[in-house]
C-alpha positions in Angstrom: -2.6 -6.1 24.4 -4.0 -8.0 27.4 -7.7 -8.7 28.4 -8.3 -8.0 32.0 -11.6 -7.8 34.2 -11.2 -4.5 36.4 -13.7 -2.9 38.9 -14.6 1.1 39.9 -14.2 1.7 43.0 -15.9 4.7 45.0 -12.4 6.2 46.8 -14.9 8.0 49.4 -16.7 5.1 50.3 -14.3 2.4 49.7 -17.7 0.7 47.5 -16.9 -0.7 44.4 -19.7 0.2 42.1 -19.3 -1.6 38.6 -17.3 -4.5 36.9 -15.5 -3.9 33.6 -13.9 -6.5 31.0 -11.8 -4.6 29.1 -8.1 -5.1 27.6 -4.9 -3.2 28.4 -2.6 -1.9 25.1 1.0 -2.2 25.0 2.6 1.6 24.7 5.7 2.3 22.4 8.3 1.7 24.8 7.2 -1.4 26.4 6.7 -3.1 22.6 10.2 -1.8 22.0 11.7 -3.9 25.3 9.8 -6.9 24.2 10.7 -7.2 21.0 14.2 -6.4 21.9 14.0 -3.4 19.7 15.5 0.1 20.1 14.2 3.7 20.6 14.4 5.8 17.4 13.7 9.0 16.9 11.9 8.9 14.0 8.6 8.6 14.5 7.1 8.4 10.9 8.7 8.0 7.5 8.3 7.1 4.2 7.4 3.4 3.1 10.9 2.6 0.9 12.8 3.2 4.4 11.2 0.6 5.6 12.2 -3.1 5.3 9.8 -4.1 3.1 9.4 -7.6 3.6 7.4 -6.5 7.2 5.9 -3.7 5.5 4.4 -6.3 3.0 3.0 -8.4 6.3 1.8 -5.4 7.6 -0.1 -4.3 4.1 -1.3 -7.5 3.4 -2.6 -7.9 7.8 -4.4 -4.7 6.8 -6.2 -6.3 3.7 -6.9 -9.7 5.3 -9.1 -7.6 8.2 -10.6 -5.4 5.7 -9.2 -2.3 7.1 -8.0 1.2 5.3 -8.3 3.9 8.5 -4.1 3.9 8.5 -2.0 6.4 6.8 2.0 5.1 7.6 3.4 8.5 6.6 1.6 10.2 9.3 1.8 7.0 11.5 -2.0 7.5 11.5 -3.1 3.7 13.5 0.6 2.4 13.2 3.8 2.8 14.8 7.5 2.3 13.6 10.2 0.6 15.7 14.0 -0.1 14.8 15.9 -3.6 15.0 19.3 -2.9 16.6 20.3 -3.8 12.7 18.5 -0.4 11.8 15.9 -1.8 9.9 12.6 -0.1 10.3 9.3 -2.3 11.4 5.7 -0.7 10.8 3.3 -2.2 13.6 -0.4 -1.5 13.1 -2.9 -1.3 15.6 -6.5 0.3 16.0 -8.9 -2.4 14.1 -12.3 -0.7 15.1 -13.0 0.2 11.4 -12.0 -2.9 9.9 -14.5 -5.4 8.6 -13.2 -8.3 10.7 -14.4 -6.1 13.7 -17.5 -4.9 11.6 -17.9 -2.0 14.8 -21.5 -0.5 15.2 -20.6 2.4 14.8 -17.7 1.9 11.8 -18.2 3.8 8.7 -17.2 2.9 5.4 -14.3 4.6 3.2 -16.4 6.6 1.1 -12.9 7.3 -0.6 -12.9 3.9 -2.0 -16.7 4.1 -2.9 -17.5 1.3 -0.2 -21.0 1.0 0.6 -19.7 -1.6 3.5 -16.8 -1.8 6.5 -16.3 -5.5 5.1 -15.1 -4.4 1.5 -11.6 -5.3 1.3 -9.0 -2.8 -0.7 -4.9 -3.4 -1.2 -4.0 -0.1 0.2 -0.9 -0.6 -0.1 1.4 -0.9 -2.4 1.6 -3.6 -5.4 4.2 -5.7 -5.1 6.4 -8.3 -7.2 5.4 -11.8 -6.9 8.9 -12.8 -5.7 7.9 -10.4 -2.6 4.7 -11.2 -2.1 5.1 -15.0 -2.4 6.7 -15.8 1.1 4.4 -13.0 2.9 1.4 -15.2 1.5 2.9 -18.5 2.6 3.0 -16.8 5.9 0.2 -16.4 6.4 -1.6 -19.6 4.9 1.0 -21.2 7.8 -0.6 -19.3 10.5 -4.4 -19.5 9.0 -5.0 -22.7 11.8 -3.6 -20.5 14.6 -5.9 -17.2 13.3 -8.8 -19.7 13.2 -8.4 -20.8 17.0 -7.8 -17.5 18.3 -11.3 -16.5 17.3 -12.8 -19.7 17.8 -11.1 -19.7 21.2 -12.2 -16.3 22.7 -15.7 -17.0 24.6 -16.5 -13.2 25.4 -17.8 -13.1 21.9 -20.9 -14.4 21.2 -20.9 -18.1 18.7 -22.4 -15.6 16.4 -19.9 -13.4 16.0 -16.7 -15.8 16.3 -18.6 -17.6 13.4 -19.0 -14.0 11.9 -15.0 -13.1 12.1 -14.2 -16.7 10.7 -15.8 -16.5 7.8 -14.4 -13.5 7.3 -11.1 -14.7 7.5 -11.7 -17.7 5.3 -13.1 -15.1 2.6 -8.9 -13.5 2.6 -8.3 -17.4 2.4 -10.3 -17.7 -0.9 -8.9 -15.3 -2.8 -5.1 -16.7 -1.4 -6.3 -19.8 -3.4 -6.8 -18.2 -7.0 -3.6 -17.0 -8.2 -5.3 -14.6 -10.8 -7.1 -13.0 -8.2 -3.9 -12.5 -6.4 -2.4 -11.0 -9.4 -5.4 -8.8 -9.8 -4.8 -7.2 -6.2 -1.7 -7.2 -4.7 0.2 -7.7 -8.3 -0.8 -6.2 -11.7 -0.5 -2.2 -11.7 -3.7 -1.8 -14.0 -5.8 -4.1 -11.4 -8.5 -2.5 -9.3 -7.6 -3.4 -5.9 -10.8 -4.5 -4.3 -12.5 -7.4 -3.2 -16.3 -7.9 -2.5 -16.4 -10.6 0.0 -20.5 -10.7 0.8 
C-alpha cells in the first residue's frame, strides 16, 4: 500500500477541480514479485495447508487490531501466496472494521455478542504454547516499530494516533500476563475475548 496525493482533472477543460490524499493497494501479482513468491492456482484453502507458523502471525495480527470481518476459507479480506518451497502464506488485508481503525461507520460482530468494533476475539485457532511462543516474541520485537508508525503518520489527527496507540498497548497488556495468554490463544475451554475499554 502507498499513500499518494492525486488530483481530478476536467479532461474537457484541462481544469483540475479537486485534490485527493488517498493510498494505492498492492494487487495479487505485484505482492507475488515482491516477495519473490510464485503464482498458484489455488486461490483459497483450508487452514492445516497452510504453514502455520505465518498463519499464527496472521491470526494473532488479526487479534492485535481487533478485527474478525475475515473468513480464510473463502479468502474473504485475505489472500494466499506460495514460497517457491510450496509452502502457503495467508496475507490479510481490509482493516476498516477493526477496532484499531475504529471506522465511523464499522459495526460490531453481533456474532460474537460485541456491543463495540474495539472488542478483541481469537478467531482463530488455539494453538500450543510451543507455536505461539516465537509468534508472540515477534511481535513484542516489533512493538517500538508499530508504535512509530502511528506516532509517525501526521494525516491523522494527535487524537487519533494517541487513540490507535493505546490501542496497541492494550494487545501489549495482555502479552504481559501469561494466564491471560493461556486463556485466549491457549486453553480449549477459554472464551476467547478481551474487553480492552
Amino acid at each position: 500500500m502507498q499513500l499518494v496525493d492525486f488530483s481530478l482533472k476536467d479532461s474537457v477543460s484541462g481544469r483540475t477541480n479537486r485534490q485527493f490524499t488517498g493510498f494505492l493497494i498492492e494487487d495479487r501479482e505485484e505482492l507475488i514479485h515482491r516477495v519473490n513468491a510464485v503464482m498458484s492456482d489455488m486461490k483459497c484453502m483450508r487452514p492445516n495447508h497452510l504453514n502455520q507458523h505465518h498463519y499464527t502471525i496472521f491470526q494473532v495480527f488479526q487479534f492485535l487490531i481487533g478485527n474478525t470481518d475475515w473468513i480464510l476459507p473463502t479468502c474473504k479480506n485475505s489472500e494466499i501466496i506460495s514460497l517457491h518451497s510450496g509452502e502457503m502464506i495467508p496475507i490479510p488485508y481490509d482493516f476498516d472494521f477493526s477496532g484499531m481503525v475504529d471506522a465511523s461507520y464499522a459495526t460490531t460482530n453481533i456474532a460474537f455478542g460485541f456491543t463495540s468494533v474495539k472488542q478483541r476475539y481469537f478467531l482463530g485457532h488455539l494453538k500450543p504454547m510451543e507455536d505461539l511462543i516465537p509468534v508472540l516474541e515477534l511481535f513484542k520485537q516489533k512493538r517500538q516499530k508499530l508504535t512509530q508508525v502511528i506516532q509517525d503518520f501526521e494525516l491523522l489527527s494527535e487524537r487519533d494516533r494517541k487513540r490507535m496507540v493505546r490501542y496497541l498497548d492494550s494487545f501489549y497488556k495482555i502479552l504481559d500476563k501469561p494466564k491471560k495468554v493461556r486463556r485466549l490463544f491457549v486453553h480449549p475451554m477459554a472464551e476467547a475475548m478481551a474487553k480492552d475499554y
